[in-house]
KOLKOLTOR-911223 format. One record per residue (C-alpha): residue in one letter; x, y, z. Coordinates in pm, whole numbers, plus 50000, padded with zeros to 5 digits. Example, Ala and Ser with C-alpha at 12.3 -4.5 7.8 and 13.67 -1.06 7.14 Angstrom:
<sites>
A512304955050780/S513674989450714/
</sites>
This chain:
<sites>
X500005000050000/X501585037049875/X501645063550139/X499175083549929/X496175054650001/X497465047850367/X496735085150442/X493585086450265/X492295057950505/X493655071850818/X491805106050758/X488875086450673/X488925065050984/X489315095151178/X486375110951017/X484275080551108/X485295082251449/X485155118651484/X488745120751560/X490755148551440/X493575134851244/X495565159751038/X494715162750654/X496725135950448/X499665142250283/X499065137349887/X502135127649729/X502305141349323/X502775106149206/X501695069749261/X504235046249377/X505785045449063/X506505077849041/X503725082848788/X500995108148808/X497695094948864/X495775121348698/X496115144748363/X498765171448417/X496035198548407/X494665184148728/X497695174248944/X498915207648967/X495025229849060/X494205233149448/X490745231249457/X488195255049317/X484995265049473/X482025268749224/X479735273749516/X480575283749839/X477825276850162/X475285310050197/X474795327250474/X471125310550634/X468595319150852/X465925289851051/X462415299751029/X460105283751312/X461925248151332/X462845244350958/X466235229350938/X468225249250641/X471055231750404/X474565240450365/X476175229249995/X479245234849847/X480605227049538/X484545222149396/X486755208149130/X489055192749122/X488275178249487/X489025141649608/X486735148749964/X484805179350098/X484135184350456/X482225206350632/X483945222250939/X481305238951173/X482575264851473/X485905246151499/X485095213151454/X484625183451191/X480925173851082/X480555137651100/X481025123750776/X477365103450839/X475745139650826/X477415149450499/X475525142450126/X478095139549878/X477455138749539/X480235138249200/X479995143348810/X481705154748591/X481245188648380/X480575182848048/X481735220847959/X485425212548144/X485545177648118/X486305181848510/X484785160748799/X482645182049047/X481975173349392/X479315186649568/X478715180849956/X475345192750193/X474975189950510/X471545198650771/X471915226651029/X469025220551285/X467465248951535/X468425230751809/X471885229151700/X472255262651691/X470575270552045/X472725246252153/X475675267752055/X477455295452300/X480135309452180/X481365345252110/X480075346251767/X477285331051592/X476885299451453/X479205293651131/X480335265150890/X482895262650594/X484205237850361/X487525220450328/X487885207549991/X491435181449901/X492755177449580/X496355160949506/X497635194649502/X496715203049846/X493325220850052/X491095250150036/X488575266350248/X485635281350193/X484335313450331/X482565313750642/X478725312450633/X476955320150965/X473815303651087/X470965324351257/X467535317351390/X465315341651208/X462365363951399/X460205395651440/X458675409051758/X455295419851797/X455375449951872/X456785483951716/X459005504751855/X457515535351784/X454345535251639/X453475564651333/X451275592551538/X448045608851385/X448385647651257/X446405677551179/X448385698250960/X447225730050745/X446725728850361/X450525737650209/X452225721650514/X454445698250587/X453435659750710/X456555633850907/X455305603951012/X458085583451202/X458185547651233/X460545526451396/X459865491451337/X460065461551574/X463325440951642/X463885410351445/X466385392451234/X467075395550953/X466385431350983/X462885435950863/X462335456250556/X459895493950589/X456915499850383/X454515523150364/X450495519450329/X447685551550265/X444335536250304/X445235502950289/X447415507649934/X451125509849890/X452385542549889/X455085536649698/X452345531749425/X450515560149447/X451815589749188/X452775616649461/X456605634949386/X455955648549711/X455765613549918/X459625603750086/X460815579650283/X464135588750485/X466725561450632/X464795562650985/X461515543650775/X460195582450842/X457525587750545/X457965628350481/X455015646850319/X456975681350199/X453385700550061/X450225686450196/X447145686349994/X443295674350055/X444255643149876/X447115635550145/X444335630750418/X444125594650518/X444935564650767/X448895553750745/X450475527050869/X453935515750851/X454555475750806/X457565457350876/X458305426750728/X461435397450704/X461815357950642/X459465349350904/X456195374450936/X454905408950847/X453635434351116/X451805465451107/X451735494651320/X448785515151470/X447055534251199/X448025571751195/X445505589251092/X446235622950871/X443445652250846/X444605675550646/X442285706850735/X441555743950556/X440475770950708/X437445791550568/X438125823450463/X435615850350388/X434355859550019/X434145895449855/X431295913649985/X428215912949783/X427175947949658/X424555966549906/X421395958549829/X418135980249723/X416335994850041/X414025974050096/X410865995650145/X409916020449846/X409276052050096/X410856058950408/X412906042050644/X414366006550546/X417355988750555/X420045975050309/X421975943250315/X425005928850247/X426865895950294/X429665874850273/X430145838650252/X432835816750450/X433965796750088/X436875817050007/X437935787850032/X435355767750250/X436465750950591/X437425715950542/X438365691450735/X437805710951114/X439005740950976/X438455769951159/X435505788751082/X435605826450974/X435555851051197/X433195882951208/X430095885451069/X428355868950749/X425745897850698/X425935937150767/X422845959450749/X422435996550757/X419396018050728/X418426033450467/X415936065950352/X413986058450016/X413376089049917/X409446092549920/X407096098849595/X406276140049570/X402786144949404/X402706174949187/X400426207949250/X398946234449126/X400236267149103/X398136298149146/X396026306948862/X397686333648602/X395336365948488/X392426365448266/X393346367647934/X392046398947723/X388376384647550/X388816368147209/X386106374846918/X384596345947003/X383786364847358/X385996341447500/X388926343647747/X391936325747922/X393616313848205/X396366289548264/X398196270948576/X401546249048610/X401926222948830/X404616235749035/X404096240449340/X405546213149402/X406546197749091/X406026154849062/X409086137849256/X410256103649288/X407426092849097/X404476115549233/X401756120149062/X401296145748803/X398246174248876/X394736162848853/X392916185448599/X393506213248393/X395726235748320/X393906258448118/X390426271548201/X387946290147921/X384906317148003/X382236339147872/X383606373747894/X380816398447746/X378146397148019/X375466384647837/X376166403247513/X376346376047293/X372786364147298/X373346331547090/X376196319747377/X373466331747649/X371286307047530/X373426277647511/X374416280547855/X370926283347993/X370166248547803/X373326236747965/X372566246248320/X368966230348303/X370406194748159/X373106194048400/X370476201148720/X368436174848550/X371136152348556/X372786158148896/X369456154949039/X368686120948901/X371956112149031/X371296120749381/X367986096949387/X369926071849241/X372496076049501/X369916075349771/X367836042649652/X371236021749661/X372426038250003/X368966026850157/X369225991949993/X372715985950139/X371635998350460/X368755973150471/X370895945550326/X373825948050576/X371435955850876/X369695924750823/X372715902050758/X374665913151057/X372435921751313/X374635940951558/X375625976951673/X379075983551575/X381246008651834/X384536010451942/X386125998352264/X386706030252418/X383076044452411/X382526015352694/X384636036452933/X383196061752946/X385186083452730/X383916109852409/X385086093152158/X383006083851889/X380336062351878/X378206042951601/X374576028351708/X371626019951492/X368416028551455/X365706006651637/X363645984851452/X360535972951591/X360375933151748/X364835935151812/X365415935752185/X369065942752099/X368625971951918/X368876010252165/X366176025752289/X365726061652249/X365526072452561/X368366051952710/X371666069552817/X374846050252718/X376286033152991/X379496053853028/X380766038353434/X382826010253347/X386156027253279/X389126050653136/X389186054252711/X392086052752562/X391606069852208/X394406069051931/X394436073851560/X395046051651273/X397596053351055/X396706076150746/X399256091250508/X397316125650468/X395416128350821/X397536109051128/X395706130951369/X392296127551310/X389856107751537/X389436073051569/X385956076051315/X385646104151144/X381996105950953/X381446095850660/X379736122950415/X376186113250357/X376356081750564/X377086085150937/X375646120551119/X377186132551422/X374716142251713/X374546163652000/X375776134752248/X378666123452024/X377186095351903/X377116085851537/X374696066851339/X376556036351128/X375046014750896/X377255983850914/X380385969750964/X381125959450606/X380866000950588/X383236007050834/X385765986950728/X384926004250352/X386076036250541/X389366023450584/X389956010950248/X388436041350023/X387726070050263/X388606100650012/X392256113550045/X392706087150325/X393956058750097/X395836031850322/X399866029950261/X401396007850084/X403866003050358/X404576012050693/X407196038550657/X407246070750839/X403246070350941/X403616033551042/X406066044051312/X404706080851446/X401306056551530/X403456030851739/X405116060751896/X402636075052003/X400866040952150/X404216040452338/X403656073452505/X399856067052651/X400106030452773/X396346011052735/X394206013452976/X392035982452993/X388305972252991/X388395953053288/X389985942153607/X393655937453454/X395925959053661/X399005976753430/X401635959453596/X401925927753795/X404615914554047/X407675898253910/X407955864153844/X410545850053981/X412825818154088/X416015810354223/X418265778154294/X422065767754364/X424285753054120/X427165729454118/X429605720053904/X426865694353808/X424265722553678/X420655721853654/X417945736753491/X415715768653635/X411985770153529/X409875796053530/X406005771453519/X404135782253244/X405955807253094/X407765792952845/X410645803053001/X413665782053156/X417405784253199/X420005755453145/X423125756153347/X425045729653186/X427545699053383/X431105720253386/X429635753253339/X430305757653724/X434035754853827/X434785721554074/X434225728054430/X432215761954333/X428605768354353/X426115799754267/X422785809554359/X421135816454059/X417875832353957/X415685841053698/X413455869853686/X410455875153417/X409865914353455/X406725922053433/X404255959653307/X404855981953020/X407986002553131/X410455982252906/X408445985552582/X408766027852639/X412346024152579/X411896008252239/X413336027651948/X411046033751655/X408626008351534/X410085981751783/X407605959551987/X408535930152233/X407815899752067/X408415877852417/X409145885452756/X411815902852906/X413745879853115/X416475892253348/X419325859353466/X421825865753744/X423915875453955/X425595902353800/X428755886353888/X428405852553757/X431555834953647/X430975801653433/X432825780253188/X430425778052941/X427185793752796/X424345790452982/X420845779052753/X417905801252803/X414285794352625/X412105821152574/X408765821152402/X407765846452104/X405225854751946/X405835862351591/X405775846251243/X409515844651169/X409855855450825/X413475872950759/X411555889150434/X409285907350720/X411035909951013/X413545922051158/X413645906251501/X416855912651748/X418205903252053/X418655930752286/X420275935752619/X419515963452904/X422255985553005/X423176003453329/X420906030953231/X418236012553172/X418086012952744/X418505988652533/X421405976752321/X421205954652045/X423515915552084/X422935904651741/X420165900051467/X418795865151494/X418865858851086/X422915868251147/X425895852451254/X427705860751569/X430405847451784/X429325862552091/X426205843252153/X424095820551998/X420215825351854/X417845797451725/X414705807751661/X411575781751642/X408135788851526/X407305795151890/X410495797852095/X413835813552070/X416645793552221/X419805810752335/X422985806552408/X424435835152653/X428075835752858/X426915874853022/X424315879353318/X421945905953223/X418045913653098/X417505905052785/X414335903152533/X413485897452125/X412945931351978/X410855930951610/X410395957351405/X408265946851138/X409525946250740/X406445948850554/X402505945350575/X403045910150578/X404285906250914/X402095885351124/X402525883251500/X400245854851733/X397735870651952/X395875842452159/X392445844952246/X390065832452489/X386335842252603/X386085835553033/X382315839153176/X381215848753522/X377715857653733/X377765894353800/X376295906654146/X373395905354002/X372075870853991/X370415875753602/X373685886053498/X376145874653339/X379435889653225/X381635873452873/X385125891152871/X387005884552582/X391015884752586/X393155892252307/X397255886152414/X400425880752247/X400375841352200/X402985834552460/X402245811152776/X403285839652991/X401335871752849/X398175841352890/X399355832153302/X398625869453384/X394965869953235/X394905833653394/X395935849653741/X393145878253705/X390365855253640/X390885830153896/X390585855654139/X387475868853992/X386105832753975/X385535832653640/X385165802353391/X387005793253073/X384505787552841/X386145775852504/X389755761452457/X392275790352358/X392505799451989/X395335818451804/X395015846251591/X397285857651292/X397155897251326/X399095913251031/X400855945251039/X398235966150847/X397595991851019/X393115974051042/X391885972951355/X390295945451568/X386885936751566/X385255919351843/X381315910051810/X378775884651992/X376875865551777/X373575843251804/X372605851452130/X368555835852191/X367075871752156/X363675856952369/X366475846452668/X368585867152711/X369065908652626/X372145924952628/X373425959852694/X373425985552420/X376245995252221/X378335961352307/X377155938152050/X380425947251898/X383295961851992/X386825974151831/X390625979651938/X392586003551728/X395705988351550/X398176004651794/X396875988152110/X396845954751929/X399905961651778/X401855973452057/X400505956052364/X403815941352455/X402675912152634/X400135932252831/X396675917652750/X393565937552586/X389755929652703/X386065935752619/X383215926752744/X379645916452703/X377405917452975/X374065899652934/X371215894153137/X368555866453150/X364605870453083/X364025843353359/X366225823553626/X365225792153424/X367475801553168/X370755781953259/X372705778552929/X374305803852710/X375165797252346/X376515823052154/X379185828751941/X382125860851964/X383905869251598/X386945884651662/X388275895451321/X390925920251219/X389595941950901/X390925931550591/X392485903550782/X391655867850927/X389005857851153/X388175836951460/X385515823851608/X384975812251990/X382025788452061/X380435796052406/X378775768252539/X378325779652934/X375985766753226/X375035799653408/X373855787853721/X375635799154028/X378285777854150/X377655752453880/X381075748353780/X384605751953932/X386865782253789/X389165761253545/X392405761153591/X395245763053316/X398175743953348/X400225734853054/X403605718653208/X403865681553307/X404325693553698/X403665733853740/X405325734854111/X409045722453970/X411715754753944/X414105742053977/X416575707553910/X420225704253980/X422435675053885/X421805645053646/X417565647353711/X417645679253502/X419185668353193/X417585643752928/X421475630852796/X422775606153063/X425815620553159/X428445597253061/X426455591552706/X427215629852690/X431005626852752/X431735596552528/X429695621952286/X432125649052321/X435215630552292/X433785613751973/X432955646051820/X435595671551927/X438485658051787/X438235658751382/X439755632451183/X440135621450825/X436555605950785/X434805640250878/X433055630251178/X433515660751391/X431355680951556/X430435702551238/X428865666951133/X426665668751463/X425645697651440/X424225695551094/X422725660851214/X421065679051462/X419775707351220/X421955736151432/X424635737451139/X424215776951148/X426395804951343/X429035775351299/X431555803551451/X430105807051783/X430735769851836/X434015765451703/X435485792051979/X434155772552270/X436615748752406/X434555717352348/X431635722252062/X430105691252111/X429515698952478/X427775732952384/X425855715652038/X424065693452319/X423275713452556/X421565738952286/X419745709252181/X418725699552569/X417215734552596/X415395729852265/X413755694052337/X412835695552712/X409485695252633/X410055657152518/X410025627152655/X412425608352487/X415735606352305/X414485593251945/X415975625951775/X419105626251954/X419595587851891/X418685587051493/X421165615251433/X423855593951586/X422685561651368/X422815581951047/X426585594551155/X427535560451188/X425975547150864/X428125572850715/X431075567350895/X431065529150809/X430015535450424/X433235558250348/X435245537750603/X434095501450589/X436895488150858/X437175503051192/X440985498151353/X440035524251632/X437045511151743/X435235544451665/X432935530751476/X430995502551724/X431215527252001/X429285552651763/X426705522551761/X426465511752120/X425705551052155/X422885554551916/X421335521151936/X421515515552328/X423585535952504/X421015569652568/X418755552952807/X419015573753142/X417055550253348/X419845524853249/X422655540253225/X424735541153582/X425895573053748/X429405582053577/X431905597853817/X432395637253752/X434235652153484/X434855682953279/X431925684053014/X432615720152868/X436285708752849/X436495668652806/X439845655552891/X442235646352590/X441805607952597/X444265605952318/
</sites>
């Protein structure tokens, strides 16, 4: 055996018994000196065509090592010092067919637990020793790991609000893991690296750098990490980019909107220059500016004196002429009426032919003028018998009850009427003060209430005036000569309501002028409450927070009461509501305070002009804001009976309205209340007209429950138009063989100014009637209370008149009328910890839009946006605006469906939820507004929630 085989068996015994025996010695030749392979090959060291990679064990996968050389007798595999059994190696040889060379090519299995099993100072490694006869090579070195990724990142990408323009870093550093895990990007769920955006980098640091933000940029990110073994993905970042609104060009001013006198001209703005998107802030200032306005009034033309007689003409003529000068037409007046030239007989009689002709003329035209007059007369006396008949009452005016010399219509007695006067009764003038003021007439302001009519009412000795009917009356208004009724208000309008101001009504009945003060009082927490004023329509929500922590106040609210606020008015102003007067003076809260007040006008913008106004020191008035404008100071929503407002200042305040147009409409409520007289056949109807608010009706509730009387027919509202007609109140259908009445009441009438301007006070007639025998123990009747050239109501009296028949009614219109005042949870409809998971939802905008803008449009309060966006949490005030506005209901429905339709929204542009926004949105709507339910949560800020992150 050569020395060349004997140390080619040693090393492989060694191998086999994991001995380390040094490499054999190759000699160049075989025993006879001769080479045992081709030249080419006995003089190569081995060549590696594939060296072992490095390798990484995923889960429990055991990985393979391989090499491959040529020319190579053995390969071994030598792993962190030491020989690999030869058992665990996988040899395979052939032989390149491009060379012609033999290849040997060697694997071996590196398990996981083989390389846990491993401590050393380095990781696991392996290389190959390949032998040829020439001598050895090694391999490089190819390390071993176990491959992983934590969980969890270590920082995850945070959500950002950034401007329109600015710049967006999101950082990201992802978790540990070997190999190191590779950084991508995702917007919505899609590669960014995708998307076409030059303005989308990615730094080093796996920070994804926005350099010019646009609308499109808004979204949810998320950073993923991925290797060999899994892929992770960080919390989703969600990106609002936001704009803030910015206000438009002013509109040019528009025309004033009356065509005479004093008006007022508008302007506005719009918050879309650009819009807010996003939980942008809101503009600033306001959206609409008035100022008045004089429309310069139409001028009719007149005559100027006439000029001389011209000298007589041969045809013994002569002429005279007149301009219309004095003044000449303006703004549209009217030109002269008649002529301007005027022709006459100058001779004296010395032209006999023209003599003649004018005799003839004189005769036909007496002829004819007389016929006229009879003709006149028949159709007079046929209208008089016509309306008498179809009417059947005296018409008179309210005043001429008290007593007073105004005026006064009757007719004539007919023969078998028991209604009608009788000669030789005096008027019954004891029942009170007359209040006597003139209607509103371009030409004649100052005239009396009824002036007569030429040829149809005659003025006697005891100031009494024969009428024929009411349909004639209210023909006075409309097309009494030179007293033609305006087409709008304008200067006339307002010198009537100024002078109502300065004479305050005196009333028909027991009603005193003023009345004590309404008033109630509580303290208040930082838990809040609610103060009611019962059946007023008027209440005051102190919301949870407004009231700093270990603080409290006593409150009150105050309902002033009489006529001494509406003297103060500028104007054509009336009170539309009461004036209602919050405190102390000194009150300090976080947030605005909701106060309900009820009204009682037809909000139209086109016709009124209703304001909020606020008493000074000095006792005037000072306007807050116009309710159809914006304003960041305080907060107006007005409802079709109730204005809801938001207020952060102590003070009185009350709705002002100065009416537009003719078509302004304000509420007047009326009811009819019945009563036995001292006189046990009679019986006394007093009719009540008052502003439709439940507090004008409480005081004419008070009066008559002291004077025992009886509500006799449920309430009924009138629409009473600014017109400048008066009111028209009659008795109808009253059994003329039971009952008589007194003379001169069958119908009764309130001039347009006391209607007009009552200011909550209320206005009262009344019929007194008295029974034929004390078997009569019903009245039916009907009262007509009608405004002329306006609408009409009618109240059906059905009343048992026996004595202590019935109870006085009562007239209570609230759930409990003895509760007012609640503090704490009891006083608010929202649970309290539905209202903070609320405010935390809403307050903070995000990418999907669901902010509080989105609630408040939900909740159909998406106007004066600005006011809310300054407060410190919107949400907060949105809800407790809409707790003032529903606390007349019982339930939650509204509240609740708003919240379901957010949510349907939210999960239709967002159909996966990774913040959990979206089911909490649900368990809010669907279950979670249930007071009775809903456990006690512990106190918190509500006007400021706490940032929950």
């Amino acid at each position: 055996m050569d020395a060349r085989t004997k140390g080619r068996l040693l090393f492989a015994l060694g191998l086999l018994c994991g001995c380390s025996w040094p490499a054999p010695v190759l000699s160049k030749g075989g025993p006879a000196g001769q080479p045992d392979a081709p030249p080419s090959v006995q003089g190569t060291l081995p060549l590696f065509i594939q060296e072992p990679e490095d390798a990484y064990i995923v889960k429990s996968n055991p990985i393979k090592l391989r090499c491959r050389a040529t020319p190579a007798l053995q390969i071994f595999f030598k792993c962190n010092g030491e020989w690999v059994h030869q058992n665990q190696h996988a040899s395979l040889e052939y032989k390149d067919l491009n060379t012609g060379l033999k290849v040997r090519e060697v694997m071996i299995n590196v398990s996981r637990q083989q390389v846990e099993d491993f401590h050393g100072p380095e990781d696991y490694w392996c290389l190959c020793v390949a032998w040829s006869h020439l001598g050895t090579s090694k391999s490089r070195k190819a390390t071993v790991r176990i491959a992983y990724l934590r969980k969890n990142f270590e920082e995850d990408p945070q959500g950002k609000e950034v401007p329109i323009s600015g710049m967006i870093v999101l950082h990201c550093r992802p978790p540990e893991g070997v190999p190191a895990p590779q950084v991508e990007w995702l917007k919505n769920d899609e590669l960014v690296t995708s998307l076409p955006d030059d303005k989308m980098d990615t730094r080093a640091d796996h920070s994804l750098i926005i350099s010019e933000a646009c609308l499109s940029d808004s979204g949810n990110y998320t950073c993923v990490a991925s290797n060999i073994v899994a892929k992770r993905r960080s919390a989703t970042a969600g990106v609002v980019v936001y704009v803030n609104g910015g206000w438009s060009l002013w509109t040019e001013w528009s025309a004033c909107n009356v065509p005479c006198g004093r008006g007022i001209q508008k302007r506005s703005r719009t918050c879309t220059n650009p819009a807010p998107l996003n939980g942008g802030a809101f503009c600033g200032g306001m959206s609409v500016q008035k100022i008045s306005c004089n429309a310069l009034c139409p001028i009719d033309g007149g005559w100027d004196e006439w000029s001389e007689w011209t000298a007589c003409s041969g045809q013994c003529e002569r002429q005279r002429s007149r301009e219309c000068g004095s003044p000449a037409p303006r703004h549209r007046g009217k030109m002269c009426e008649g002529n301007g030239k005027a022709t006459e007989n100058c001779t004296d009689g010395l032209c006999s032919q023209n003599m003649e002709n004018s005799i003839d003329v004189a005769l036909y035209s007496g002829l004819g003028a007389g016929l006229f007059a009879v003709v006149i007369l028949i159709v007079a006396v046929m209208l008089y018998r016509k309306s008498h008949s179809d009417y059947g009452v005296d018409v008179i005016d309210s005043s001429a009850l008290t007593g007073g010399f105004q005026s006064l219509n009757f007719k004539t007695s007919r023969p078998g009427n028991p209604l009608l006067l009788n000669s030789s009764m005096q008027p019954d003038m004891t029942v009170g003060p007359t209040y006597s003021t003139p209607l509103c007439f371009h030409a004649a302001a100052d005239k009396e209430l009824f002036d007569p009519l030429p040829d149809i009412k005659v003025k006697v000795q005891s100031s009494f005036m024969v009428s024929l009917s009411v349909a004639q009356r209210a023909e006075f208004h409309a097309k009494a000569p030179g007293e033609s009724h305006p087409q709008d208000h304008g200067c006339d309008f307002c010198s009537t309501v100024d002078k109502r101001k300065k004479v305050p009504p005196m009333l028909n009945g027991p009603l005193s002028a003023g009345r004590e003060q309404l008033r109630t009082s509580g303290v208040f927490s930082h838990a809040g409450g609610r103060l009611v004023v019962p059946n007023t329509g008027v209440s005051l929500l102190v919301p949870h927070g407004a009231v700093a922590e270990n603080r409290s106040w006593e409150m009150h609210m105050v309902i002033n009461q009489g006529d001494a606020s509406a003297q103060t008015l500028e104007g054509c102003e009336i009170l539309v509501g009461p004036e209602v007067t919050y405190g102390p003076s000194d009150l300090d809260l976080l947030c605005p305070v909701a106060m309900t007040m009820a009204h009682c006008a037809e909000v139209d913008a086109e016709n009124w002009n209703i304001q909020l106004k606020r008493k000074t020191q000095d006792g005037k008035w000072e306007e807050v804001m116009s309710v159809d404008e914006e304003s960041t100071s305080c907060y107006c929503l007005m409802d079709s009976t109730s204005c809801h407002l938001l207020l952060d200042q102590p003070g009185s305040y009350a709705l002002v309205g100065e009416p537009l147009t003719q078509a302004a409409v304000k509420r007047l409520k009326l009811a009819v209340f019945g009563s036995v007289e001292s006189g046990p056949l009679i019986y006394s109807l007093r009719v009540y007209c008052v502003d439709d608010t439940p507090h004008a009706f409480q005081g004419v509730v008070a009066a008559e429950k002291t004077r025992g009387g009886q509500l006799l027919e449920e309430p009924k509202m009138l629409p009473f138009r600014a017109n400048t007609f008066s009111l028209q109140v009659s008795i109808q259908d009253v059994p003329q063989f039971l009952w008589s009445i007194k003379p001169f009441t069958t119908c009764q009438e309130f001039s347009f100014p006391q209607v007009w301007c009552s200011n909550q006070q209320p206005l009262h007639c009344a019929f007194w009637l008295e029974r034929y025998s004390p078997a009569t123990t019903q009245l039916s009747c009907k009262i007509s209370v009608r405004q002329v050239k306006g609408h009409e109501q009618i109240l059906q009296v059905y009343a048992p008149v026996a004595e202590g028949e019935k109870e006085p009614v009562g007239f209570c219109m609230e759930t409990d009328c003895t509760v007012t005042s609640q503090t704490g949870p009891k006083a608010f409809k929202i649970p309290l910890s539905i209202r903070q998971r609320i405010c935390v939802t809403f307050d903070t905008a995000n990418a999907s839009g669901k902010d509080w803008q989105l609630l408040a449009q939900k909740l159909h309060l998406d106007r004066n946006l600005g006011f809310f966006a300054k407060q410190p949490s919107p949400s907060a005030v949105i809800l407790s605006l809409w707790e003032a506005r529903h606390q007349e209901a019982a339930d939650l429905d509204s509240l609740a469906s708003a919240l379901e339709e957010i949510g349907k929204i939210h999960s239709q542009s967002s159909p996966k939820e990774p913040d959990g926004e979206g089911p909490e949105l649900c368990h809010i709507a669907g279950g979670g507004l249930n007071a009775a339910d809903e456990p006690a949560a512990p106190d918190g800020e509500d006007c400021v929630p706490e940032n929950t992150g």
